[in-house]
C-alpha positions as CSV (number, residue, x, y, z in Angstrom):
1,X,0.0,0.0,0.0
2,X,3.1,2.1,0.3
3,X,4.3,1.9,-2.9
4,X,1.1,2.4,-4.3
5,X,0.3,5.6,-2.3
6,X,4.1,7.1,-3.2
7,X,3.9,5.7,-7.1
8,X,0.6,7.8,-7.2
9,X,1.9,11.1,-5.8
10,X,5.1,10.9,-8.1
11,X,1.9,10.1,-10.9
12,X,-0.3,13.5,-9.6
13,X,3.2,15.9,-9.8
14,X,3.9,14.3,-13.1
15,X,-0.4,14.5,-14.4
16,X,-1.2,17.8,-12.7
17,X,1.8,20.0,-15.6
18,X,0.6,17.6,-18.3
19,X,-3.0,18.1,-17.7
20,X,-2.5,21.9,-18.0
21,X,0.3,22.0,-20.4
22,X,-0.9,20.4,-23.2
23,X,-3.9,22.5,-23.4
24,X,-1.9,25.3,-23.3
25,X,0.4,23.8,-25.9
26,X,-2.4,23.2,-28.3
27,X,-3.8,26.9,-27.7
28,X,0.0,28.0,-28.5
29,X,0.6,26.0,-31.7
30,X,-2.5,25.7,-33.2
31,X,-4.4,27.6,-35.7
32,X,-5.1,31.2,-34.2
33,X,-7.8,31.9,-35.5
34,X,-9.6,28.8,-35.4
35,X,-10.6,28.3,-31.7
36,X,-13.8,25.6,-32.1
37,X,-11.1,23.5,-34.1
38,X,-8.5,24.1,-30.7
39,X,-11.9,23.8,-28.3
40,X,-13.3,21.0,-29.9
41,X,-10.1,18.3,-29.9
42,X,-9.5,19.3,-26.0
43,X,-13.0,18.7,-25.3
44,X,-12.9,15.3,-27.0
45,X,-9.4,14.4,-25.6
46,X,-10.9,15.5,-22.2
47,X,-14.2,13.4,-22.1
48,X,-12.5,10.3,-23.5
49,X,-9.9,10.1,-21.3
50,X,-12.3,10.9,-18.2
51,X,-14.7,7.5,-19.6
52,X,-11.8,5.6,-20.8
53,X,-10.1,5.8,-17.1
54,X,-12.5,3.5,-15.8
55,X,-13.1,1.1,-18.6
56,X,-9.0,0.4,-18.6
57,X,-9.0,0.2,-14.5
58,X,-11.3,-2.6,-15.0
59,X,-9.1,-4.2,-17.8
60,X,-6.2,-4.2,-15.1
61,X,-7.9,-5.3,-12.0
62,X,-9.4,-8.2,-14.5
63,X,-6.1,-9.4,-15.7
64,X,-3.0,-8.3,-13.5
65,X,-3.0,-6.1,-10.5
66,X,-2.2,-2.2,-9.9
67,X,1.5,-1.9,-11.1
68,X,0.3,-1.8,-14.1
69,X,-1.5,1.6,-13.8
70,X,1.6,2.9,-13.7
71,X,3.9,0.3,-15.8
72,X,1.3,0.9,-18.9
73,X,2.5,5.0,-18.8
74,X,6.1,3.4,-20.1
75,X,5.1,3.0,-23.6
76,X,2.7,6.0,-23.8
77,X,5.3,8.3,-22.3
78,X,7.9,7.3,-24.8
79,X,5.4,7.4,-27.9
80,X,5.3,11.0,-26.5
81,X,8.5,12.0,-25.6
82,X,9.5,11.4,-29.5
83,X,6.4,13.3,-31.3
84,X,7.1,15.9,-29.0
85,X,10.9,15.8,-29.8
86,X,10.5,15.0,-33.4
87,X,7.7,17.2,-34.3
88,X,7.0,19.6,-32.0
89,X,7.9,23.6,-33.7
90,X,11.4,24.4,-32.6
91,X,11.5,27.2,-30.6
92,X,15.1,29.2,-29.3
93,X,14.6,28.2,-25.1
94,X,17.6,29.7,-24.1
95,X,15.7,32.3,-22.6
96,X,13.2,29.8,-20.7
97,X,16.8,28.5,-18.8
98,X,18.0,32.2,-17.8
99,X,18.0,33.8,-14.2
100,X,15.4,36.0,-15.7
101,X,13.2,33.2,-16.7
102,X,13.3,32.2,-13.3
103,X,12.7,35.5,-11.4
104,X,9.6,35.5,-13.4
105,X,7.8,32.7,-12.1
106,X,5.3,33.9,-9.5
107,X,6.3,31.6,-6.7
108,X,3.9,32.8,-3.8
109,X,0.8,33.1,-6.3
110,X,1.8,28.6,-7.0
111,X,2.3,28.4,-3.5
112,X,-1.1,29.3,-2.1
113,X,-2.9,28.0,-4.8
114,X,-1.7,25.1,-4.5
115,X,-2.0,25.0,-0.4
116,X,-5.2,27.0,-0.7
117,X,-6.8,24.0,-2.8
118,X,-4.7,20.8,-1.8
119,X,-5.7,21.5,1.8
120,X,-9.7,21.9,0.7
121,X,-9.9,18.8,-0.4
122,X,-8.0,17.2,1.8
123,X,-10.4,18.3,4.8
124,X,-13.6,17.6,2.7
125,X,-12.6,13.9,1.9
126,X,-10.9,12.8,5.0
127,X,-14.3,14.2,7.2
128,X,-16.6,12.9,3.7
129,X,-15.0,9.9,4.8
130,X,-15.1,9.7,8.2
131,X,-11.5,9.0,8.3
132,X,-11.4,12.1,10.7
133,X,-14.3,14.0,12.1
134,X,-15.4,17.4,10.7
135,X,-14.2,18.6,14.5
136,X,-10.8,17.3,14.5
137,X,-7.7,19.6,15.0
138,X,-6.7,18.1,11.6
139,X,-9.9,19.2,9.7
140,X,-10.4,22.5,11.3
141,X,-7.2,23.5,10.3
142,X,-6.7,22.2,6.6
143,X,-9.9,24.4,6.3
144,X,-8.6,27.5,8.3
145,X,-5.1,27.4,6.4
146,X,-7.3,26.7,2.8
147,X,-9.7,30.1,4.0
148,X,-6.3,31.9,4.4
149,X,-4.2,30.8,1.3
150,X,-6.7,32.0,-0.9
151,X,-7.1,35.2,0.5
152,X,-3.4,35.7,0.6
153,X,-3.3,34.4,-3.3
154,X,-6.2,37.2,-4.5
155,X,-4.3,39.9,-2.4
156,X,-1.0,38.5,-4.0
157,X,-2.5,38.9,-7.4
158,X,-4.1,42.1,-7.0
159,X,-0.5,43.2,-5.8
160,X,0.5,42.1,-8.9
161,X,-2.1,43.7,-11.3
162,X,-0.6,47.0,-10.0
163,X,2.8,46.2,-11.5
164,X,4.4,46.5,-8.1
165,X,6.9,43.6,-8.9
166,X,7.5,44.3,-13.4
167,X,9.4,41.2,-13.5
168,X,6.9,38.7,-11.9
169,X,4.7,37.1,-14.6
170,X,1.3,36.4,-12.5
171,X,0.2,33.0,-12.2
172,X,-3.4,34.3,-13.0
173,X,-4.1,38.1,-14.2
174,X,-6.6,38.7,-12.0
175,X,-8.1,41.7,-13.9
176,X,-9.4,38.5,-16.0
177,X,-12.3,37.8,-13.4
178,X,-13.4,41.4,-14.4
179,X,-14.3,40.3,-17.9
180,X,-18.1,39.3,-17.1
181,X,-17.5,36.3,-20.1
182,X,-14.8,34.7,-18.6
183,X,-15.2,34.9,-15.0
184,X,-18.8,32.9,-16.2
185,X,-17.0,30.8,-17.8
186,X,-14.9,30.0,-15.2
187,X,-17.9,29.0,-12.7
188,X,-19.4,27.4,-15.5
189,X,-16.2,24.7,-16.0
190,X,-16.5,24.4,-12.0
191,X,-19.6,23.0,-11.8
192,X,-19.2,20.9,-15.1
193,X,-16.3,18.9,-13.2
194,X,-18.3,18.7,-10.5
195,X,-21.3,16.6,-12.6
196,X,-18.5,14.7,-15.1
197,X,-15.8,13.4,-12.3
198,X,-18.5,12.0,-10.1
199,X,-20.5,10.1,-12.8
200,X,-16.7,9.0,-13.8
201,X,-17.0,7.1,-10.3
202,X,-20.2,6.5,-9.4
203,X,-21.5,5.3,-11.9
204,X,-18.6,2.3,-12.1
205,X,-19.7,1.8,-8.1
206,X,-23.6,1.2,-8.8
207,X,-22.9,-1.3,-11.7
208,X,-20.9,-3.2,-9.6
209,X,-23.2,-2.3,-6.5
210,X,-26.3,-2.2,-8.1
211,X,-26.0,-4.5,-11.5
212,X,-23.1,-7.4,-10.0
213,X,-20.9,-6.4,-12.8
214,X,-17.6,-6.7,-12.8
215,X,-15.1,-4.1,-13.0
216,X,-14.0,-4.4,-16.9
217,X,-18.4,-4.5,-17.6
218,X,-19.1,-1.6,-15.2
219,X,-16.0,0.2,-17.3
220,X,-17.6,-0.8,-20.5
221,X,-21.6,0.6,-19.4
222,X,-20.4,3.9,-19.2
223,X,-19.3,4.5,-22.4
224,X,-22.5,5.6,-23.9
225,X,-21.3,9.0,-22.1
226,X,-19.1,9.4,-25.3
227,X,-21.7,9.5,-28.0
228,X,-25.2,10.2,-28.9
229,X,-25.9,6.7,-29.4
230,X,-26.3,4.0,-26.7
231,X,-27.5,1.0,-28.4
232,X,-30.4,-0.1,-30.7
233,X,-32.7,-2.1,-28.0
234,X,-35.4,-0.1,-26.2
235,X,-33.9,-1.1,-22.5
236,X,-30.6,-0.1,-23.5
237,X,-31.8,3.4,-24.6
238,X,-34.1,4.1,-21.5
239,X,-31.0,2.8,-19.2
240,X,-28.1,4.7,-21.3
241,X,-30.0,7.4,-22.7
242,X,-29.0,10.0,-20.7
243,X,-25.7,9.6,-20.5
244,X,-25.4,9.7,-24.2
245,X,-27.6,12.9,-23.4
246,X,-25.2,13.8,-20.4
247,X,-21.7,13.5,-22.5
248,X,-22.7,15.4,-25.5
249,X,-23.5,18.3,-23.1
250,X,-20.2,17.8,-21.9
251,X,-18.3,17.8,-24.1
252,X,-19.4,20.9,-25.5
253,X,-19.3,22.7,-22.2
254,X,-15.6,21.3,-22.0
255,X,-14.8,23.2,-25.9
256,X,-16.9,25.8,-25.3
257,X,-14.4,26.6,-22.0
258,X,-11.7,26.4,-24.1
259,X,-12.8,28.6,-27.1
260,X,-14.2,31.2,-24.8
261,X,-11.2,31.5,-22.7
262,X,-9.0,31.5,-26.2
263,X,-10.8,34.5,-27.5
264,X,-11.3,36.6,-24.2
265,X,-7.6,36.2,-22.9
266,X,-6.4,38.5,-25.7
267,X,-2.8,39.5,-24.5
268,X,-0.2,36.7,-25.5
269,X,1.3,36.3,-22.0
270,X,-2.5,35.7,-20.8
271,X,-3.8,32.9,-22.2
272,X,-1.5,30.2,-20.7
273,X,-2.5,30.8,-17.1
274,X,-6.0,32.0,-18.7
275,X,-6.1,28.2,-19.9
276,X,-4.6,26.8,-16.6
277,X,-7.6,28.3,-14.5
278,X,-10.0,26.7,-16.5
279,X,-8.5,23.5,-16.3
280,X,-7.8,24.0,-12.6
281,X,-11.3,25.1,-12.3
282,X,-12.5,21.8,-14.3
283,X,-10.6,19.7,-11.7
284,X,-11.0,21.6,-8.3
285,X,-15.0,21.6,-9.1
286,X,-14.7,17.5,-9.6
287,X,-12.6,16.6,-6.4
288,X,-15.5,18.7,-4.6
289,X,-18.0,17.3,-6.1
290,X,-16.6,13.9,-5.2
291,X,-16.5,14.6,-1.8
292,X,-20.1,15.8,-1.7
293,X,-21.3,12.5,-2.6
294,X,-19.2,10.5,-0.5
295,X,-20.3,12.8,2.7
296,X,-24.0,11.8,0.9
297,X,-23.9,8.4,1.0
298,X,-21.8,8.2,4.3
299,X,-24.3,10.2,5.7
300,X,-27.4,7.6,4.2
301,X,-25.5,5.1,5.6
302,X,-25.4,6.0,9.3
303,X,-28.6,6.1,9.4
304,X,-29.8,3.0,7.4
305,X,-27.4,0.7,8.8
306,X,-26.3,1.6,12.5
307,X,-27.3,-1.2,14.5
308,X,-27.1,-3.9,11.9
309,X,-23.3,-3.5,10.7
310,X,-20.5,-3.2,13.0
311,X,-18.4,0.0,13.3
312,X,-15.4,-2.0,11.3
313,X,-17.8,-3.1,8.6
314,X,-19.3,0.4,8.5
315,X,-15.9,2.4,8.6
316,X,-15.1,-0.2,5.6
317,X,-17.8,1.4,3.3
318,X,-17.0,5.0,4.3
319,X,-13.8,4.1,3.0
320,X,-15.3,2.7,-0.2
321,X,-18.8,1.7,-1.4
322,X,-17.7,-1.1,-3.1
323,X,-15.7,-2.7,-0.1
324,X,-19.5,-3.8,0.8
325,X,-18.8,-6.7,-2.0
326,X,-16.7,-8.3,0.3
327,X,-19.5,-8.8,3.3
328,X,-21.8,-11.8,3.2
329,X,-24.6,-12.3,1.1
330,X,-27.4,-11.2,3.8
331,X,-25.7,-8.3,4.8
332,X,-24.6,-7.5,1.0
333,X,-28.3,-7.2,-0.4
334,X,-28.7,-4.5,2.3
335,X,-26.2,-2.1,2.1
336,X,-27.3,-2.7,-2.3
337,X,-30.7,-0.9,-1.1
338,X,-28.8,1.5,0.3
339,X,-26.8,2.2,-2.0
340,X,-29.8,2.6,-4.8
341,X,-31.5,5.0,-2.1
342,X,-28.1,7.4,-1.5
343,X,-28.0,7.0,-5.3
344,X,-30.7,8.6,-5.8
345,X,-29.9,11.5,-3.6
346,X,-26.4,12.0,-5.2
347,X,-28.2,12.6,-8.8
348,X,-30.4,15.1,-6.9
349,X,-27.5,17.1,-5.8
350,X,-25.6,16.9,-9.3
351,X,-29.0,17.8,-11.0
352,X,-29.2,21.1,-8.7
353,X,-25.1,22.0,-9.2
354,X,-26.3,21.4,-13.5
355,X,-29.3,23.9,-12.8
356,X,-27.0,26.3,-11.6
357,X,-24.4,25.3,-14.3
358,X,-27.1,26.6,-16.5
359,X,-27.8,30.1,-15.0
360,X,-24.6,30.7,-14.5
361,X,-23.8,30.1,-18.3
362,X,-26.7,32.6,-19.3
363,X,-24.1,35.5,-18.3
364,X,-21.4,34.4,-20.9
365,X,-24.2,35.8,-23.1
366,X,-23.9,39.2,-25.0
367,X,-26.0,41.2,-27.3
368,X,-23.9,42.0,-29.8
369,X,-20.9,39.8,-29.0
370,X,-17.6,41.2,-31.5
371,X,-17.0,38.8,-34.4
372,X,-13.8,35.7,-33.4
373,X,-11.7,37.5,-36.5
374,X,-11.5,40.7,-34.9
375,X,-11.4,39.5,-31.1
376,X,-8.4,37.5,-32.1
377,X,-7.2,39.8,-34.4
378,X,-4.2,41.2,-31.9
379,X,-3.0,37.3,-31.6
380,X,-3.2,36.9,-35.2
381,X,-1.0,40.0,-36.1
382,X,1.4,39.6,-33.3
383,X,5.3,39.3,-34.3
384,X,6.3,35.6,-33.3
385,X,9.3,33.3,-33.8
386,X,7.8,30.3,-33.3
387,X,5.5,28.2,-35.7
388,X,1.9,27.6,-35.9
389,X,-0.9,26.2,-37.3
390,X,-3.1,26.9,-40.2
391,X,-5.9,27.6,-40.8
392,X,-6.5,24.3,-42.1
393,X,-5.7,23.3,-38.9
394,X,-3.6,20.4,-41.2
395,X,0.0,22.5,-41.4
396,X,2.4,24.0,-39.8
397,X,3.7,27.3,-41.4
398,X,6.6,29.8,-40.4
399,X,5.0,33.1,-39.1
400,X,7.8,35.8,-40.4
401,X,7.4,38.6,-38.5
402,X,5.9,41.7,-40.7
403,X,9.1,43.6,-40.2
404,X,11.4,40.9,-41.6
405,X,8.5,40.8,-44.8
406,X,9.3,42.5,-48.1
């Protein structure tokens, strides 16, 4: 369990810069003027990889055991490693290695964001699951020390906006959250984690609750959330139907986030932590959202069950759900009733945060919005050294600066 808990954290340091990065590398590279074609491959790349996750989990706890979680990112990371060194646009880094480069990096605006969410997350699923009480010294001050990092982080960055420090680059220009649009936007890819991740686990746990399927089939019966279509049989549609329904809204809320905060970030040094808040956003609203149903179901289980389990067998399933598969049969078939009950209750809370998903996304709306051309006019006609896409979105072409033209 040791290895498994440090191979995992060296995993999260590794995941949490790609997750960001390479949606910021896309943004960089690609076509400028073509945001749906940028927004609409992240938002695909994002909602397969969220379904697939599952589906190859229970390929790997069907046929060999968790080493090869990590054993299977080998291959993929070197398939990687030579695109990116083979085809990525060449650009002139020495800069990115100079004392300047480094003086830049905002290193108190990482810090408390980082501390300021790590330690929210931490308090909400230890007490979700009972692994500490919500009145420990532990849990009282992971919140207290959250509450304070991000009030030191928006005072940091308002510092910032003043131009106090010139040679600190801002983790995130606050001045963004200004922008009616984007700070919309922003809520709006909160609260679409917070729906997306959950169903991403949930859903897994009540086919193997619920159904007795087994990991790799539980994997398999959510991947109607990647398409329109679930299947031609009448049960299949009524039981899939919505999340068919569920992934195509998705997946466009996951471009549209991408486009939007493409077009509103308008200054070049902008949009790469423009980008990183969104994907932040995308991930901070799912890990909450997690731990909302977790303290749900806990909560239906106290009361259902006290008295008929024991205190190990019920601080087994606040660990996990599905640990109840290992109690005997009578026992199983009750905590699978209530499991279909706190079910129920966990899809009224994610209906409520998609209701406000909705209002929230009414005030990215404007009357007479500026045409994409002329919004990312300043990006298109900026001097750069680097290469990027056309507008084919099929090549890469040489931008020559218009000085150097003629």
């Amino acid at each position: 369990m040791i290895s498994l808990i440090l191979c995992r954290a060296f995993q999260g340091i590794g995941a949490s810069g790609l997750y960001s990065l390479t949606q910021i590398g896309l943004v960089e590279v690609g076509p400028v003027h073509r945001p749906s074609l940028i927004g609409a491959l992240i938002g695909a790349t994002l909602a397969t990889a969220f379904v697939l996750g599952p589906l190859i989990g229970g390929v790997i706890s069907e046929l060999s055991d968790w080493r090869w979680l990590f054993n299977m990112n080998v291959p993929c990371g070197l398939v990687t490693i030579l695109a990116i060194t083979n085809l990525w646009p060449q650009e002139d880094v020495a800069d990115l290695l100079s004392w300047s480069a480094f003086r830049s990096i905002d290193f108190l605006g990482s810090v408390t964001l980082l501390s300021s969410s790590g330690f929210l997350v931490f308090a909400m699923q230890q007490a979700g699951s009972q692994a500490l009480a919500w009145n420990s010294p532990a849990i009282i001050a992971s919140f207290i020390i959250s509450i304070l990092s991000w009030l030191i982080f928006i005072l940091w960055e308002v510092h910032l906006a003043h131009k106090r420090y010139h040679h600190i680059e801002p983790i995130f220009p606050i001045h963004l959250i200004g922008k009616r649009v984007y700070a919309a936007g922003l809520l709006v890819t909160l609260f679409t984690g917070f729906p997306y991740i959950c169903f991403s686990i949930i859903l897994p746990e009540r086919f193997q609750m619920v159904n007795n399927q087994n990991p790799l089939m539980a994997g398999v019966r959510i991947l109607p959330m990647l398409s329109a279509f679930s299947g031609n049989s009448e049960t299949a549609m009524a039981q899939y139907g919505f999340q068919a329904i569920f992934g195509l809204g998705v997946g466009l809320s996951f471009s549209a986030a991408t486009i939007m905060t493409n077009i509103m970030a308008t200054e070049p040094n902008e949009r790469a932590p423009a980008q990183g808040a969104v994907a932040q956003a995308r991930v901070l609203g799912g890990c909450i959202g997690l731990s909302l149903c977790t303290i749900l179901f806990n909560m239906h289980a106290n009361r259902r069950l006290s008295g008929r389990l024991t205190e190990e067998e019920l601080a087994m399933l606040h660990r996990s759900p599905l640990l109840g598969l290992q109690l005997p049969s009578r026992l199983r078939e009750l905590v699978r009733t209530v499991y279909i009950n706190a079910f129920k209750i966990e899809i009224e809370v994610i209906a409520l945060a998609c209701a406000a998903m909705v209002i929230i996304s009414l005030f990215t709306l404007e009357k007479h919005p500026p045409p994409i051309r002329r919004l990312t006019a300043p990006v298109k006609d900026e001097s750069s050294s680097y290469r990027r896409g056309s507008d084919s979105g099929t090549e890469i072409n040489e931008v020559t600066p218009p000085h150097q033209m003629g």
